[in-house]
C-alpha positions in Angstrom: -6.6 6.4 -3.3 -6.4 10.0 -2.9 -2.7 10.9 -1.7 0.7 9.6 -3.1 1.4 7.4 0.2 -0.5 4.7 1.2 1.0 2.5 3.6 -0.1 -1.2 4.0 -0.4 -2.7 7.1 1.0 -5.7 8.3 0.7 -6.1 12.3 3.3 -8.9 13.0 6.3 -6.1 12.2 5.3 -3.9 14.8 7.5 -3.7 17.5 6.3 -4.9 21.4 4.7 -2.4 23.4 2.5 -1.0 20.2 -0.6 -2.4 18.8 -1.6 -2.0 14.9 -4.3 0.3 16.0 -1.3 2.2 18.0 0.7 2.4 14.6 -2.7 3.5 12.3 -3.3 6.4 14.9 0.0 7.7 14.6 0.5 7.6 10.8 -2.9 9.4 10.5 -1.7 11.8 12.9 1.6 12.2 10.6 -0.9 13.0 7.4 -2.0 9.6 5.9 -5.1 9.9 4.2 -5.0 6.2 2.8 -4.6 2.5 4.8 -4.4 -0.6 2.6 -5.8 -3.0 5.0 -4.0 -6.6 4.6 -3.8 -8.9 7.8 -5.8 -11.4 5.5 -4.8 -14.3 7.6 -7.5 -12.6 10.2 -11.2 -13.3 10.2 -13.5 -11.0 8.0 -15.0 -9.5 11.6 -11.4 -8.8 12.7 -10.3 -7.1 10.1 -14.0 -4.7 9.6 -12.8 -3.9 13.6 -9.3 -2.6 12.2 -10.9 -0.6 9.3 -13.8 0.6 11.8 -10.6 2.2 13.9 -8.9 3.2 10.6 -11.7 5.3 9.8 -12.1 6.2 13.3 -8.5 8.0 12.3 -9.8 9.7 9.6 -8.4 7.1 7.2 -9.8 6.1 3.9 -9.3 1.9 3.7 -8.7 -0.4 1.1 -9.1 -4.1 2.0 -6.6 -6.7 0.3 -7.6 -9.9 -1.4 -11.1 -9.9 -0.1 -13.8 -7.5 0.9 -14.5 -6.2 3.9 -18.0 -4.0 4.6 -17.0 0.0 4.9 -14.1 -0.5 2.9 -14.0 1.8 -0.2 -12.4 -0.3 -2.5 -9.9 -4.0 -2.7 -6.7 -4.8 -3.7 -6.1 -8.2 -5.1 -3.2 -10.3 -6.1 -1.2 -10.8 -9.5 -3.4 -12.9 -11.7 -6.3 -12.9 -9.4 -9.6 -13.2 -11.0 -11.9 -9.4 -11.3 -14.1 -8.5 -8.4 -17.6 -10.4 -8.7 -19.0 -6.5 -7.4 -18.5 -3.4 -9.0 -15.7 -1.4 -7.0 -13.1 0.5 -7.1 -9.8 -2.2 -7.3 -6.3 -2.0 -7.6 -3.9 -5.3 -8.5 -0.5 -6.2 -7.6 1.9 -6.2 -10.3 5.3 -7.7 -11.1 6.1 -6.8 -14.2 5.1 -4.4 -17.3 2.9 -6.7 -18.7 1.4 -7.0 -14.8 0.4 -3.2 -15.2 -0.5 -4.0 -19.0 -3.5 -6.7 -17.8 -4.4 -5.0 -14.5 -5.2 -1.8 -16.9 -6.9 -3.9 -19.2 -9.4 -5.5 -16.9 -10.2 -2.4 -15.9 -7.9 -1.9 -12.3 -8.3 1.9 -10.7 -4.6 1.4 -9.6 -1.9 -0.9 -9.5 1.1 -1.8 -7.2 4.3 -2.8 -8.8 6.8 -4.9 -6.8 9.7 -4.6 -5.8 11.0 -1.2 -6.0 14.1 -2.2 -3.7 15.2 -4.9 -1.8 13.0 -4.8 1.0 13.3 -6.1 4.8 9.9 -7.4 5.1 10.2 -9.9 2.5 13.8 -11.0 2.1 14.8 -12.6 -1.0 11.8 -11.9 -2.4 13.1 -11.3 -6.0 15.4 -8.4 -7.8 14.2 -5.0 -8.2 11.7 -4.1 -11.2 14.0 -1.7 -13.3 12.9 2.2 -12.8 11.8 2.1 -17.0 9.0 0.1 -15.6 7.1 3.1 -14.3 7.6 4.8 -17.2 4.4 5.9 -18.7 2.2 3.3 -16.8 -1.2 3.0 -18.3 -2.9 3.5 -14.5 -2.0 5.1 -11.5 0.7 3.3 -10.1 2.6 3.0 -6.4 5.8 1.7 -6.1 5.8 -0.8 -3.5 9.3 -2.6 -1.8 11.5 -1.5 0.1 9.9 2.3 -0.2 11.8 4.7 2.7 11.7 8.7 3.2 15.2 8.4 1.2 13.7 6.9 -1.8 10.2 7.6 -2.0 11.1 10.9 -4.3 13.1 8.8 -7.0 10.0 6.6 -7.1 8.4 9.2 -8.3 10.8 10.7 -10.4 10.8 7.2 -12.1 7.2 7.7 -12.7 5.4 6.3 -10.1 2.3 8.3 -9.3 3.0 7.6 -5.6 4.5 4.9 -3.4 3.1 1.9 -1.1 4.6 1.5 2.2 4.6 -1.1 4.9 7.7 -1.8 6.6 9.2 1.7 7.0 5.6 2.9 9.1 5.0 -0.4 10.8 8.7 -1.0 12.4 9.3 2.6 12.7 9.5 4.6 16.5 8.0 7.5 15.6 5.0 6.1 12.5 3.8 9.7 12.4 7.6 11.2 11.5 8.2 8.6 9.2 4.7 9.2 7.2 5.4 13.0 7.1 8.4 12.6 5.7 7.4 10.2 2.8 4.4 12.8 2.3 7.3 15.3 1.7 9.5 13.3 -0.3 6.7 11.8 -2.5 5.1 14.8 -2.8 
């Protein structure tokens, strides 16, 4: 992961008229450098097409839960078992102790969710407190609820950068909104 946003994708929250591939284009043209490729209710071919565009973009792609070929690293749930291969892997995390076992087992990052209360997954549970990010013991992005008017206390909490989904995929204008949570996350 080489900047401090990544956004995630998720293809049913964009709005009619715009296709995921619509919404990747855009945030690359707004400065994204990294894609975490989810959609992992597609089939393996269908998602190596999105990440075959994503690069296309100029994005760098990390696939969620399971590989997918070009992809330059995977992203795998809370209390999922390591990769059998050796790449580069982030884990989603819930908790401290989340970030305590995904640095153990040797994770390159972690996500820890949720920041905020966020509108793609209502009800979803209460905010992890900002001490959380603290002093991780790996890179980590704060994922939830993540907007260009919160991305920089994120940080300031000690995130090492921020995950975003929602804000990019709903948004009018994907390339604004990714510029300005480049500016605010720094």
């Amino acid at each position: 992961m080489s900047r401090r946003v990544v956004v995630l994708t998720d293809r049913t929250q964009v709005p009619a008229g715009r296709s995921l591939r619509d919404v990747l284009a855009a945030a690359a043209d707004g400065g994204l450098t990294t894609v975490l490729l989810r959609e992992v209710d597609l089939p393996d071919d269908e998602r190596a097409k999105i990440a075959d565009h994503a690069r296309t973009c100029g994005l760098e792609v990390v696939a969620a839960h399971r590989a997918v070929v070009g992809c330059s690293g995977l992203h795998l749930p809370s209390g999922s078992a390591l990769p059998a291969v050796a790449t580069r892997w982030g884990r989603s995390c819930h908790d401290r102790a989340d970030l305590l076992r995904a640095a153990a087992d040797g994770a390159w990052w972690a996500t820890l969710s949720p920041y905020a209360t966020t509108a793609s997954k209502p009800g979803y549970g209460p905010p992890v407190p900002a001490a959380a990010f603290a002093q991780a013991p790996l890179p980590v992005l704060a994922l939830g609820g993540i907007t260009p008017g919160n991305a920089a206390a994120a940080r300031e909490a000690g995130a090492w950068g921020v995950g975003v989904m929602g804000a990019v995929m709903r948004a009018a204008d994907p390339a604004a909104v990714v510029a300005a949570l480049l500016e605010a996350a720094g």
